[in-house]
N, C-alpha and C positions, 0 to 999 in steps of 0.2 A: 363612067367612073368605076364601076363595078369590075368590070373586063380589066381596065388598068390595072386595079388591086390586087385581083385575081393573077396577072400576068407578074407582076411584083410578089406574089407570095411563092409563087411556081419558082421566081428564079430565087428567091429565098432559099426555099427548099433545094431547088441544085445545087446552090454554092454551098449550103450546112451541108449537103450531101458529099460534094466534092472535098470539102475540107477535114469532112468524118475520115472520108477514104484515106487523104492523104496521110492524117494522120496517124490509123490503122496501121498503113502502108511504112509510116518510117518507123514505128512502134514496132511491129514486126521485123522489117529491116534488121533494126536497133538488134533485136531480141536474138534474131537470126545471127550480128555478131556476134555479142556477146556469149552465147551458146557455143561459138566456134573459138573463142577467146579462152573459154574454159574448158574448153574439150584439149585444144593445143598445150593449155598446161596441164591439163591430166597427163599427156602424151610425155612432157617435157618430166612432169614429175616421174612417171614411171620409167623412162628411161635412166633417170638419177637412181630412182631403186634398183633397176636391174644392174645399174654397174657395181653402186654396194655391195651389193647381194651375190653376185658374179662369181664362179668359181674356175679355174682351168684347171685341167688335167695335169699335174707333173710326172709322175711314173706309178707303173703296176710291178706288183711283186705276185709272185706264188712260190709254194713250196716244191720242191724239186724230187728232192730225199730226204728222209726224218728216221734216225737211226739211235741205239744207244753206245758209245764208246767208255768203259771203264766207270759205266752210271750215270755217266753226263749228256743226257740226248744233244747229237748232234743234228743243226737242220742246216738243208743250202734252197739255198734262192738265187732263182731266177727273180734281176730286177734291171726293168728298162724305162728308161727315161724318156719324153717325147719334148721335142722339139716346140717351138709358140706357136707355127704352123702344121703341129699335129703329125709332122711327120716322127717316125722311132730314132732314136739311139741307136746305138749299137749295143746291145745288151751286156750284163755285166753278171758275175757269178760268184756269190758270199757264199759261206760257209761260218756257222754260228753256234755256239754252244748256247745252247737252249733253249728253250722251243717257246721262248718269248720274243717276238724282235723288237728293240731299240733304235730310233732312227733320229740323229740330232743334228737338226739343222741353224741357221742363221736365218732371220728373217729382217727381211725392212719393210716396212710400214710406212708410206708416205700420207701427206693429210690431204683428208677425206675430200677438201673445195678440188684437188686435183682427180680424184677419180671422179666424182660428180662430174666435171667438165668433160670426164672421158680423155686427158692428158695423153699424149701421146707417148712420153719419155715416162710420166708419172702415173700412168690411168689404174696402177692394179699394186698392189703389193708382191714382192719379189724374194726366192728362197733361194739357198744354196745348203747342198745337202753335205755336212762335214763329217758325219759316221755312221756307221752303223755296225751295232754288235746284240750279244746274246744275254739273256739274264742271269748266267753263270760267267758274266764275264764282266771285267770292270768297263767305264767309258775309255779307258786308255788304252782299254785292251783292241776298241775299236774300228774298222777296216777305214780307211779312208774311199769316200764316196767322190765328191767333188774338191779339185785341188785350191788349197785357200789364196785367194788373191788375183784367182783367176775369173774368165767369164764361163759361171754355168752350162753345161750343155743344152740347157731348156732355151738360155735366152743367143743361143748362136744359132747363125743366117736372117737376122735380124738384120735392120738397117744400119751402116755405119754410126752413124748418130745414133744412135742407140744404146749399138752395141759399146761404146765409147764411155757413152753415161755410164751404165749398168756395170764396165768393168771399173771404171775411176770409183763406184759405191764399194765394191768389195773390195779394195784394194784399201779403200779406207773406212773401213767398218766399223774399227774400234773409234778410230777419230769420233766417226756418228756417233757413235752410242756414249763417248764422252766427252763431245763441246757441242753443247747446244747452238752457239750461234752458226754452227757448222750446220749443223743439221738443219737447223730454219735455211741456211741457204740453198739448202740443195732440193729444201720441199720435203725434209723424211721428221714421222711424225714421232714412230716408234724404231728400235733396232734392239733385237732381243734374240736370243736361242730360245728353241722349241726342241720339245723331245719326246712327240709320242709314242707308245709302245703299244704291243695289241699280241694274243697268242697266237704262232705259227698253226692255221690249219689246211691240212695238204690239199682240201677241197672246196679253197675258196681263193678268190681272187680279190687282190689288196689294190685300189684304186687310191693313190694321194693326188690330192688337192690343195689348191690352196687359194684363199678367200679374196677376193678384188684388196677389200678392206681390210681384210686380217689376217690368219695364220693360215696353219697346216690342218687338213681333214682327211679322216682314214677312211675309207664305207671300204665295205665289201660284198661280192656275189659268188653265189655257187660257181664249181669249172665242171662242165659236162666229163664224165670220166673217159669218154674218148680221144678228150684234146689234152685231158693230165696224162693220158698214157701215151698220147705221139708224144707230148711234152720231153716224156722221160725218155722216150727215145731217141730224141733228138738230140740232148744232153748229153747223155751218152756214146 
């Protein structure tokens, strides 16, 4: 009778044992998804910031020569545009009264659920560069950059479909910016001109950007005086 009981508690204890395990076991499991559940939307979330956040390259400026003519400093720039795949322009060469530059662009602004998705047609916000002049100079005085109604240099060698959309936006810019219901079709949230300005100085290099989600951004860095003086001679 003993031995039975004995033998009956034993196998008690392995099955509470077995079923402890098991339990552990999908507990763990369980825990081990959900941990992977929440790592994956960390992942998913940070990729939504980075495309917010996201800026590309549009063109670099520097200064070339900075001179005075009849009191009015004259400055020229070198200014090259680059292409969505990074590659250059072909450079282009202003000449500016004043030793401010002015740069006033078009901007569209598409809404935000499409760069979050990373949109192919829609994923970033888009500029086209309409002048630039000097601060002794009116905006009407200033040079034509990119031609209006045309597709930007930045967004060509792109995909047809692309390049299709991006030119049917500038061709109808003002539409966007005055019928709304236009603009909910086409996915654009904002459509506005930007016009930063910043001082010409001959020992720095002018990097523009511009935001996934929003405008135009200026930074700049020092130019080692080696490559400002091949610069100038190349110019020349």
């Amino acid at each position: 009778m003993l031995r039975a009981l004995t033998k009956i508690l034993s196998l008690s204890t392995v099955l509470t044992i077995g079923v402890v395990t098991i339990l552990l076991y999908r507990n763990h499991t369980a825990a081990e998804r959900r941990n992977d559940e929440l790592l994956d939307q960390n992942r998913q979330l940070q990729r939504v910031v980075d495309r917010l956040t996201d800026e590309s390259r549009v063109a670099e400026m520097l200064v070339t020569d900075q001179k005075t003519v009849n009191g009015i400093p004259q400055t020229t720039l070198l200014f090259e545009e680059y292409a969505r795949n990074h590659s250059p322009l072909p450079p282009r060469i202003f000449t500016i009264a004043g030793n401010e530059v002015h740069l006033d662009a078009m901007v569209i602004k598409f809404d935000r659920d499409f760069i979050k998705q990373g949109d192919g047609l829609r994923g970033r916000s888009i500029a086209l560069f309409t002048r630039i002049y000097g601060n002794h100079q009116s905006p009407d005085e200033g040079q034509t950059i990119d031609s209006p109604g045309q597709i930007p240099g930045y967004y060509q060698g792109t995909d047809p479909m692309g390049g299709s959309f991006e030119t049917s936006l500038w061709k109808d810019s003002w539409k966007l910016a005055d019928d709304e219901k236009y603009r909910n079709k086409m996915g654009v949230r904002v459509v506005n001109g930007e016009g930063p300005w910043w001082p010409c100085d001959p020992g720095k290099l002018y990097t523009i950007t511009i935001e996934a989600a929003g405008g135009l951004n200026v930074t700049f860095e020092p130019v080692k005086p080696i490559y400002r003086q091949a610069l100038r001679q190349k110019v020349k």
